[in-house]
C-alpha positions in Angstrom: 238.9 -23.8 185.0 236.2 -21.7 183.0 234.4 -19.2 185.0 230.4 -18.8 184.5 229.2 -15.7 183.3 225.9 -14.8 184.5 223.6 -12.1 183.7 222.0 -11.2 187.3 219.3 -9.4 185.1 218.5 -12.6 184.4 217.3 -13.3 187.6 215.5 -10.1 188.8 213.7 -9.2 191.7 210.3 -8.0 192.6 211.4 -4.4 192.3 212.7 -4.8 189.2 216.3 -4.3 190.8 219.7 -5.8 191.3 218.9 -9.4 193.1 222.1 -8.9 195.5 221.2 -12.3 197.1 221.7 -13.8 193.6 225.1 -12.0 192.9 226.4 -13.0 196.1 225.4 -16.5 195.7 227.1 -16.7 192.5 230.9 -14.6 193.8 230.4 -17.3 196.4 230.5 -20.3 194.1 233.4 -19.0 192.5 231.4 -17.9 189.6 231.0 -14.0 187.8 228.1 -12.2 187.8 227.3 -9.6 185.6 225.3 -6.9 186.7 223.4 -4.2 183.8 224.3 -0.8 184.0 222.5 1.9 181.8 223.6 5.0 182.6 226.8 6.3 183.8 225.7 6.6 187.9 224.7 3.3 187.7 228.1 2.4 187.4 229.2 4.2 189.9 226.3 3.6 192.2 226.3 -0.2 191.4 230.1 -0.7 192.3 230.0 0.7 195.3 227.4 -1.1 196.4 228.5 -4.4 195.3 232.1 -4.2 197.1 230.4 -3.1 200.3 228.0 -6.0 200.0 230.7 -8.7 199.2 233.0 -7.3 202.0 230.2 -8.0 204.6 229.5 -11.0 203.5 233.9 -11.8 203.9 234.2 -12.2 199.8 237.0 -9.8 197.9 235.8 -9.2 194.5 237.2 -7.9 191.6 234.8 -5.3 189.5 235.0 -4.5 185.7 233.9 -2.1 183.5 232.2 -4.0 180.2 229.5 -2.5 177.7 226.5 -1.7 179.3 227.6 -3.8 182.6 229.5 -4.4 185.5 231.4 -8.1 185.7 232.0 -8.2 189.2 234.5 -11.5 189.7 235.6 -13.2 193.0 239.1 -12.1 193.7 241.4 -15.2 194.8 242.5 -15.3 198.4 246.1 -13.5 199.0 247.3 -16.4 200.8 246.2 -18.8 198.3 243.3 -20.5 200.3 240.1 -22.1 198.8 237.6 -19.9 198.0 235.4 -22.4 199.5 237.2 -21.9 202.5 236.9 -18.2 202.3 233.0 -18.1 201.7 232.0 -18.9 205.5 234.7 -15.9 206.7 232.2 -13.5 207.1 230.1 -15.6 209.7 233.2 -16.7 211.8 234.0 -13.1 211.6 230.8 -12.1 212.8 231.3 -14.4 215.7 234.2 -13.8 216.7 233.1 -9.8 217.0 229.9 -11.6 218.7 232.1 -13.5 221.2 234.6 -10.2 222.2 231.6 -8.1 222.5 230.1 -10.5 225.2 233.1 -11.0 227.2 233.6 -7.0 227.4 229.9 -7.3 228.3 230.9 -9.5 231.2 233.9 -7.9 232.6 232.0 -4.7 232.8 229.4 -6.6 234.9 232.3 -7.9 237.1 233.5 -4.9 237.9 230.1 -3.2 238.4 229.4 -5.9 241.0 232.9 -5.4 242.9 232.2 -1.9 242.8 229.0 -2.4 244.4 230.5 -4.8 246.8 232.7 -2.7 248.4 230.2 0.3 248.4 228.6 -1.5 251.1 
């Protein structure tokens, strides 16, 4: 299976910047995406943000060095899973934080109201 390269300069934004929503779009569909670097702190600047985009949005990625960019390339699931499968992590992740979060929310209600109750 051949990978697609594509050039996110291709596809700017309005700034004139990286379109993150466009590199994420493509590491989701399996695809690379190629991101311009011309100076040396882009590099560094641009890598850093990438991985901490990709992990929030549950995709491990895989970033090289090439001349004048940055091929950032979805890394393949340790336990051999779909990437498919993989893409909706980062919601169900988010949910499940969203789920524990409302139950600790609840117990701590709970026990305000037994304290309360045997206040009085």
């Amino acid at each position: 299976m051949r990978l697609e390269n594509r050039t996110v300069s291709d596809m700017p934004n309005e700034d004139g910047d990286v379109d993150w929503k466009a590199v994420v779009d493509l590491l989701r569909e399996g695809k690379t995406a190629e991101i311009p670097c011309a100076k040396e702190r882009d590099y560094v600047r641009r890598t850093t943000q990438v991985v901490k985009r990709a992990e929030k949005k549950g995709i491990a990625v895989d970033v090289l060095r090439g001349e004048g960019v940055l091929r950032v390339e979805p890394r393949p699931a340790a336990g051999g899973n779909d990437l498919a499968h993989n893409a909706g992590e980062g919601t169900a992740y988010r949910g499940e934080r969203h789920q524990e979060r409302q139950e600790r929310r609840e117990a701590l209600r709970a026990e305000r109201a037994a304290g309360r109750s045997q206040d009085e």
